[in-house]
ZAVEXTI-777652 format. One record per residue (C-alpha): residue in one letter; z, x, y. Coordinates in steps of 0.001 Angstrom, whole numbers, padded with zeros to 6 digits, always signed. Layout:
BEGIN
AZXY
...
***
This chain:
BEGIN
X+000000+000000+000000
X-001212+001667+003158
X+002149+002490+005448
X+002239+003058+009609
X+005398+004714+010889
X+003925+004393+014154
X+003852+000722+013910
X+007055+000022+012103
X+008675+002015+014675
X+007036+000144+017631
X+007569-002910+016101
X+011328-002692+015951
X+012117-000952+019425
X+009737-003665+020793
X+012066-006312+019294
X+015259-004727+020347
X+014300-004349+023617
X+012892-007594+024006
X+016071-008763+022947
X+018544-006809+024828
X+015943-007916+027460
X+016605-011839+027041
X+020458-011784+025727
X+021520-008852+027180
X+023656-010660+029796
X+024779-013199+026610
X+025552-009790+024635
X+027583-008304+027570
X+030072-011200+027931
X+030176-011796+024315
X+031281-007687+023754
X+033051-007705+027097
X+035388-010344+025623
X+035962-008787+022375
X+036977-005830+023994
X+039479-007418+026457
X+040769-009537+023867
X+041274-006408+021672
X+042949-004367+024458
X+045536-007566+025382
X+048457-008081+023917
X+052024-009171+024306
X+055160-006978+024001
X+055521-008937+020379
X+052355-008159+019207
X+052380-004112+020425
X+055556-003655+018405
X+054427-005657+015279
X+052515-003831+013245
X+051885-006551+011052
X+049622-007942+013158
X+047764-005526+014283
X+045216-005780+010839
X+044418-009270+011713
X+043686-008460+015236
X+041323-006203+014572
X+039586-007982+012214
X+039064-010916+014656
X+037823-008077+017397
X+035514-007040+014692
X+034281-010547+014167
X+033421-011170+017843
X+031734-007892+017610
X+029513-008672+014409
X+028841-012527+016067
X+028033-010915+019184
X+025303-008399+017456
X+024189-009962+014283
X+021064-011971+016204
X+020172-008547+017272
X+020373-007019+014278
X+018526-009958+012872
X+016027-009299+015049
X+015692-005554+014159
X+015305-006295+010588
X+012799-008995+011056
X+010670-006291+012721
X+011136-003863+010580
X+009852-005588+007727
X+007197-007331+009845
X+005358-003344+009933
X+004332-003019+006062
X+004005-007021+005273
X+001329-006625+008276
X-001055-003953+006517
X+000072-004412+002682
X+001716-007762+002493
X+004925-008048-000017
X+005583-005522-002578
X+009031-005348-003532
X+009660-002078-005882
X+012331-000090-006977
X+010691+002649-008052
X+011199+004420-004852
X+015095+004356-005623
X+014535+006362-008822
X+015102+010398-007919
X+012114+012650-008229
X+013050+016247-009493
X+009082+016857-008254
X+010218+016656-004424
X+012722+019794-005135
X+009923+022399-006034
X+009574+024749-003588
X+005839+025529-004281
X+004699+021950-003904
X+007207+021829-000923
X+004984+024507+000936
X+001583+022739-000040
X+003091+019473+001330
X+004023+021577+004617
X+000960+023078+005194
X-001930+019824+004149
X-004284+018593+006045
X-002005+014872+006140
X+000791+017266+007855
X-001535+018830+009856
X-002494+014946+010720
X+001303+014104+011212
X+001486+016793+013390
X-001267+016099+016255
X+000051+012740+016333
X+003530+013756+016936
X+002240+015963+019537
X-000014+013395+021252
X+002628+010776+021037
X+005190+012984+022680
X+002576+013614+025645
X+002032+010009+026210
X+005566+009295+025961
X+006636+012138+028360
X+003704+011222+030816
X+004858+007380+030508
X+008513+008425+031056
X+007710+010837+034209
X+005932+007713+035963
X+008839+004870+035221
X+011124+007593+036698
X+008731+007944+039576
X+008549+004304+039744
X+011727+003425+039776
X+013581+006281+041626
X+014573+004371+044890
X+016000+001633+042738
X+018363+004230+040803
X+019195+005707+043994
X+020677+002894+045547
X+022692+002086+043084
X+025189+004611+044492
X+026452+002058+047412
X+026378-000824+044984
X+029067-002626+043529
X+030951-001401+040107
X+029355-004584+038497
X+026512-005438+040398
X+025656-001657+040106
X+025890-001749+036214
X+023972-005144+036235
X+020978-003663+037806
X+021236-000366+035401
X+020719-001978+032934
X+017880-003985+034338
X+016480-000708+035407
X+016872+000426+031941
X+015443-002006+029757
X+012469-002093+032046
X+012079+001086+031605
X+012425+000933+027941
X+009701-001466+027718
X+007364+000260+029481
X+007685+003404+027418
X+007772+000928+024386
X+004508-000821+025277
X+002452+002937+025685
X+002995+003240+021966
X+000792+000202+021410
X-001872+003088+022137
X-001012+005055+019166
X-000477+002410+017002
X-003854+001011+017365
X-005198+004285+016867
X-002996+004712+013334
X-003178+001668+011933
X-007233+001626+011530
X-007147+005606+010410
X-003901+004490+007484
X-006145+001885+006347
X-009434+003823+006258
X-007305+006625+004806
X-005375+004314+002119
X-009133+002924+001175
X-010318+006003+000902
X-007893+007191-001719
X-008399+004134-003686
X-011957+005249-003847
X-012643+006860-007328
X-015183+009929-007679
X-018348+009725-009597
X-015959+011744-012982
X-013352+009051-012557
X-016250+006298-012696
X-018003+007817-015728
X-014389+008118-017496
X-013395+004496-016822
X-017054+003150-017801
X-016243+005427-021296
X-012601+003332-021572
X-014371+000077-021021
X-017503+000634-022839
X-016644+003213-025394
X-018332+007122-025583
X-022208+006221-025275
X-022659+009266-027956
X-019903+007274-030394
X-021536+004195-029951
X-025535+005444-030514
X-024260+006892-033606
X-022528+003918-034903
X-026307+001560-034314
X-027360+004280-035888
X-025331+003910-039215
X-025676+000410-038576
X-029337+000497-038860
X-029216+002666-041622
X-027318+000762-043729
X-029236-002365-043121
X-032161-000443-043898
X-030949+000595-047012
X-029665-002955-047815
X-033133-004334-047004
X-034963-001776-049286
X-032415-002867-051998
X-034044-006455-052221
X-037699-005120-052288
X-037257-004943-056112
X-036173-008795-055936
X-039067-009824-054218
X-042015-011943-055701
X-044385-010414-053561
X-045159-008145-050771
X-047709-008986-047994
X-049483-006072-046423
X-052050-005651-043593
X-052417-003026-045544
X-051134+000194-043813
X-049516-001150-040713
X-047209-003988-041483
X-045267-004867-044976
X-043359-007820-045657
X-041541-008945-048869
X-041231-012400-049893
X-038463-013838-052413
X-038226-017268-053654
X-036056-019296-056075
X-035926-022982-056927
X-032461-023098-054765
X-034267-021902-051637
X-035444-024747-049514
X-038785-021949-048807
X-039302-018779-049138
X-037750-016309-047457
X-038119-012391-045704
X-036133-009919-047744
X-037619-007083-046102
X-040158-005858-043362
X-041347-003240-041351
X-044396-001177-039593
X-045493+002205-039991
X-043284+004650-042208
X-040894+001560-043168
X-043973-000239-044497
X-044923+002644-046322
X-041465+002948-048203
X-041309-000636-048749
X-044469-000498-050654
X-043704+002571-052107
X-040158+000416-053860
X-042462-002619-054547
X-045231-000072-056646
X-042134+001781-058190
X-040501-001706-059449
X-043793-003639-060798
X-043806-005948-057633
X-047293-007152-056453
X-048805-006078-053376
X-051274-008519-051656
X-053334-007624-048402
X-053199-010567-046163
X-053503-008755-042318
X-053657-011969-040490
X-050169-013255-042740
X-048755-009628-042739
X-048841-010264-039130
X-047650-013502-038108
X-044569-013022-041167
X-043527-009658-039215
X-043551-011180-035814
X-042021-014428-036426
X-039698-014381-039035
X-036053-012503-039078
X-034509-010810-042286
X-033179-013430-044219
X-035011-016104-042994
X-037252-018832-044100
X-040621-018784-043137
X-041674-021184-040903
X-043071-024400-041711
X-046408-023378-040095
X-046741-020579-042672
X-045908-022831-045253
X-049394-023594-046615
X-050464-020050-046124
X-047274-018466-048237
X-048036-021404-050771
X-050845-020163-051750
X-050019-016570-052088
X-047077-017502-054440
X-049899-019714-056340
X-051544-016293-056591
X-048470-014246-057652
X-047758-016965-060633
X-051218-016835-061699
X-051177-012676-061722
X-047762-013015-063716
X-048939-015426-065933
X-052140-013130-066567
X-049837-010147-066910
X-047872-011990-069798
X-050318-014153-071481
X-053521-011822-070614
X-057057-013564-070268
X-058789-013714-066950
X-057652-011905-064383
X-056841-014354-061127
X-058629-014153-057987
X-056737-012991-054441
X-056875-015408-051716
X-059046-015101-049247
X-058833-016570-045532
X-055756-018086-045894
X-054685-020729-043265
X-052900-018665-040598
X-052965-020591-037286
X-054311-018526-034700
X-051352-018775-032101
X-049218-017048-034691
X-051090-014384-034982
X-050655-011457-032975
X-053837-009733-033806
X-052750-006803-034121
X-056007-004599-035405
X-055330-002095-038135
***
């Protein structure tokens, strides 16, 4: 929470004097009569010294009644200063003891930073405006202190403190120049040391998000082990679509599948292996570019096809019953399918 001495301060002697300004008279009396009525006594009283407890307690009571709306006042304003910039942040950890404070090294470093360097300056400008402010009011008011020799004893003392307070605000009110000088530099300051550097950004995006490295290398095994999961159905297919070098997707169906389904698929050296399984494990191969195609694009791992592929994969599982049938039973040889039904918008037309 950004912090202004400067303004705390000029908060609080701005509401004391104000104060002694308006009740200063009310103050006066209120003291002047504790005082009298502490200093008189009867001859009882000065030889009892019973009672001389309880009279000072009531003297002490006046006193406190007499200054507590001052003091009031004081600690209104001097919590006023940080609830201006910060707001409310009641903690106790400033009431716990740091050993850190005691080092002598660190003790130096905090002597000679650039924030004490800051501290400094301001000191020293605030002293010159203050002395300059104070060598005027005594300027000012110089034929009003000197007649107050061939004054009354009270009237005298009356206009003192007049003269005084006056005085006291004016001097007062030329700190309003440093404070709104300070306050705008502690809150670009405090701001500015909430800012995190470009390392401390990177390291809290690594918290969040996890290392980048870590996480590339588990997709990685991710996609590695569905890869190998997805070459370890290619021996369950019933068939396995090509286009013929490009593309490669397997097909599996059972009479509990609603229609069949992609067990496996993939382009280039994936389409290669998969073929490579489906030679190795006796499962037929069929060159169907424009299906190849439209199966890879359109249809997930795992999924059914979709319904306007169903004529199309129809056929081709016609084919692949025929070609086992063959392979059993022998006879003629079944014909591939030719210009099978793929609707145009499906197909991506992708040239091999």
């Amino acid at each position: 929470m950004p912090q202004s001495r400067e303004l705390s301060a000029f908060l609080v002697l701005m509401a004391g004097s104000g104060a002694l300004w308006l009740t200063g008279s009310w103050l006066g009396q209120r003291i002047g009569g504790a005082v009298s009525q502490g200093l008189t006594f009867g001859r009882e009283a000065a030889f009892d010294t019973a009672r001389l407890p309880s009279m000072f307690l009531d003297s002490a009571w006046q006193a406190l009644a007499a200054i507590g709306p001052l003091l009031l006042v004081l600690v209104v304003a001097a919590l006023a200063g940080p609830f201006m910039l910060g707001g409310l942040n009641f903690t106790t950890k400033a009431l716990a003891p740091d050993w850190t404070r005691l080092d002598p090294v660190k003790g130096f470093g905090r002597m000679f930073s650039m924030h004490s360097v800051g501290e400094l300056v301001k000191g020293v400008l605030k002293a010159l405006l203050v002395g300059v402010v104070v060598v005027w009011v005594v300027l000012h008011e110089k034929e009003q202190v000197f007649a107050l020799i061939g004054q009354p004893l009270e009237r005298g003392l009356a206009a003192m403190g007049q003269t005084i307070l006056f005085s006291t605000l004016i001097i007062v009110g030329s700190m309003f120049l440093i404070v709104a000088a300070d306050v705008p530099f502690q809150l670009w300051q405090y701001y500015r040391r909430l800012r995190m550097t470009k390392e401390e950004v990177r390291k809290e995006m690594k918290e969040l998000e996890g290392d980048p490295q870590l996480k590339a290398r588990i997709r990685s095994q991710q996609r590695e082990i569905a890869r190998r999961r997805m070459m370890a159905a290619v021996p369950k297919a019933q068939v396995v679509v090509t286009n013929p070098t490009h593309f490669a997707v397997a097909l599996a169906y059972d009479e509990k599948m609603p229609a069949p389904r992609v067990v496996a698929k993939g382009r280039g050296a994936i389409a290669r292996r998969i073929r490579e399984i489906a030679q190795e494990h006796n499962v037929p191969l069929l060159e169907a570019p424009p299906l190849a195609r439209a199966l890879f694009a359109h249809t997930e791992l795992d999924q059914t096809i979709p319904p306007a592929l169903f004529r199309a994969v129809a056929e081709v599982m016609a084919y692949v019953y025929q070609l086992n049938a063959w392979l059993a039973q022998g006879g003629r040889p079944p014909q591939a399918p030719a210009d099978l039904p793929v609707p145009a918008e499906l197909d991506p037309g992708v040239s091999e």
